[in-house]
C-alpha atoms as one frame of an Amber mdcrd trajectory, in Angstrom:
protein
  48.245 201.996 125.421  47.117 198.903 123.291  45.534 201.951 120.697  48.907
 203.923 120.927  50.721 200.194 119.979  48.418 200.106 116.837  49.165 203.190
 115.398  52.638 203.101 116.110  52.809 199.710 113.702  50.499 201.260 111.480
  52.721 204.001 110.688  56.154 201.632 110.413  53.726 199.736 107.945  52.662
 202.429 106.209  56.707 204.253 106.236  58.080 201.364 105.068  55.575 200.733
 101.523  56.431 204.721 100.866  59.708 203.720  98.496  58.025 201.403  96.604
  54.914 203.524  95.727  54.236 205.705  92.768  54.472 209.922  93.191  50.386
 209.889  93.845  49.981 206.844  95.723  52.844 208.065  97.841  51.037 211.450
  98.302  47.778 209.530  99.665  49.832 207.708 101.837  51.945 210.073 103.759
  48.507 211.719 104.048  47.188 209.059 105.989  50.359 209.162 107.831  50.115
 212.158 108.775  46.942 211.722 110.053  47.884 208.740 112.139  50.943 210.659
 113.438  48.195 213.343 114.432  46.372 210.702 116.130  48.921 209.126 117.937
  50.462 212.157 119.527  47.157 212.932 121.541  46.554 209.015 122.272  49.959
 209.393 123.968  48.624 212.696 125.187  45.403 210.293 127.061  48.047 207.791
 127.724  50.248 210.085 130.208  47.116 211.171 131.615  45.543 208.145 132.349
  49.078 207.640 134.132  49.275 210.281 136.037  45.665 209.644 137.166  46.386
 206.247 138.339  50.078 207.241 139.862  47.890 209.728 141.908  44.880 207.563
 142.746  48.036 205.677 144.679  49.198 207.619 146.485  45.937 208.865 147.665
  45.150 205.368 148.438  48.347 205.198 150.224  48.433 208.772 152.327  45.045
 207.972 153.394  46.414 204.225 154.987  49.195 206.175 156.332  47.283 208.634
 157.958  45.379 205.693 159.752  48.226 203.583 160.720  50.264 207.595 162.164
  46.868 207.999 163.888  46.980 204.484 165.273  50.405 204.587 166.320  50.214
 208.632 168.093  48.121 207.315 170.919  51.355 205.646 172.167  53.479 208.632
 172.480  50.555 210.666 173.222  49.167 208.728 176.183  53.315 208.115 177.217
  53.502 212.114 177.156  50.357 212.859 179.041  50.932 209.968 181.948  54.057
 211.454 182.719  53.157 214.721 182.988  50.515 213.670 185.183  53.079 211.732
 187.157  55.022 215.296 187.221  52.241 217.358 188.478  51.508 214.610 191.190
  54.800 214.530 192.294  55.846 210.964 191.843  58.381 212.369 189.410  60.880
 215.006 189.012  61.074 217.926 186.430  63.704 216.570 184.476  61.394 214.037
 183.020  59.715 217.438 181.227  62.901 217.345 178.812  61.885 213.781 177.607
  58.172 213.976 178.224  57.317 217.156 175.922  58.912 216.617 173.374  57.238
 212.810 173.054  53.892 214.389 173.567  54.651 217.165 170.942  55.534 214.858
 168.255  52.820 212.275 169.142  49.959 215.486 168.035  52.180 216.311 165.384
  52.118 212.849 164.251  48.084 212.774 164.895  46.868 215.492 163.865  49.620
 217.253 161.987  48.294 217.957 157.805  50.086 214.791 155.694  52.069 216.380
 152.869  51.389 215.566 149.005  54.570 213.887 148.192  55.404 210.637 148.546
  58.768 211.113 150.337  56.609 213.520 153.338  54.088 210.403 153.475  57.339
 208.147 153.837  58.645 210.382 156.752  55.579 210.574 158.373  55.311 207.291
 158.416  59.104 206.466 159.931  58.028 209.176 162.215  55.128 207.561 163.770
  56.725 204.240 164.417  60.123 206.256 165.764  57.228 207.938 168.547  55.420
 204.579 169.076  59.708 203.233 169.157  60.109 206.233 171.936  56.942 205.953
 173.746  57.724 201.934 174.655  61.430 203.390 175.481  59.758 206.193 177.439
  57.142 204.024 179.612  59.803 201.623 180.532  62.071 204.257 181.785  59.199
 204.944 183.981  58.095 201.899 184.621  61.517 201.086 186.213  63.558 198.135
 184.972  66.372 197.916 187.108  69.519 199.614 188.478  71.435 199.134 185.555
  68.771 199.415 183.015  67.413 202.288 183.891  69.946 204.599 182.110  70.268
 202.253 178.998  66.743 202.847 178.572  66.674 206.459 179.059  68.747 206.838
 176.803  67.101 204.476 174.257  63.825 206.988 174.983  65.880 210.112 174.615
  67.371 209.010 171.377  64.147 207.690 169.580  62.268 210.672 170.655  64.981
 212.878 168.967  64.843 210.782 165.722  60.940 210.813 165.965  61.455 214.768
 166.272  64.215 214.793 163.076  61.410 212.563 160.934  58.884 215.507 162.050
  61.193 218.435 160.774  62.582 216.499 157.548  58.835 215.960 156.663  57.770
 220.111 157.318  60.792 221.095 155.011
């Protein structure tokens, strides 16, 4: 950048001494110009380059903390998922539980082991999507915990809702 700087004054130096030069002098000079003109358009070339490079060097840096912190963050809805369906099978509770239960576990793989996308706006929705699940999963385990007669359907609902948005971050991000 600090190159493409110095030619760009070189050749408002050297533009502005054309008027006052003789027919051959100014001949040499827009020459040169010419020349640096040359030069500058391919140290701009390196310069968007070297941009790009570093704007994707980011965002690799960035889709591979992502990818950590989704992984980090799936075990929640995961383990939330899987409990409960063991919890189904067992008996201790009923089949409706399936229409809150697979849906959390679904998203939680997705989440985990899903592929991250290249852009930064999938990265972004990955990202809301794994805290939505981790959101749901807390929602979820309290609804089965039990808190209370008149809690209960406050926080099934809570879990059914932040599953649903976990599920919307999932689809935005495939699209």
């Amino acid at each position: 950048m600090a190159r493409a700087s110095a030619l760009r004054r070189e050749l408002r130096a050297g533009l502005a001494q054309l008027p006052d030069q003789a027919e051959d002098e100014r001949t040499q000079t827009l020459d040169a110009l010419v020349e640096r003109a040359e030069a500058l358009l391919s140290t701009e070339k390196e310069v968007d380059a070297a941009v790009e490079q570093v704007r994707l060097a980011r965002l690799e840096a960035k889709r591979g903390k992502v990818q950590r912190t989704t992984l980090y963050l799936a075990v929640a809805p995961v383990a939330v998922g899987m409990v409960s369906g063991a919890m189904m099978l067992f008996g201790a509770l009923n089949a409706v539980w399936l229409l809150l239960a697979l849906p959390l576990l679904g998203a939680g793989l997705r989440i985990a082991f899903g592929p991250l996308g290249p852009t930064p706006l999938m990265v972004n929705r990955r990202q809301r999507a794994a805290y939505s699940g981790a959101l749901a999963a807390i929602f979820t385990a309290a609804a089965l915990i039990g808190t209370g007669p008149t809690a209960q359907p406050i926080v099934v609902v809570l879990a059914a809702l932040t599953t649903v948005a976990t599920v919307a971050f999932l689809v935005q991000e495939a699209r």
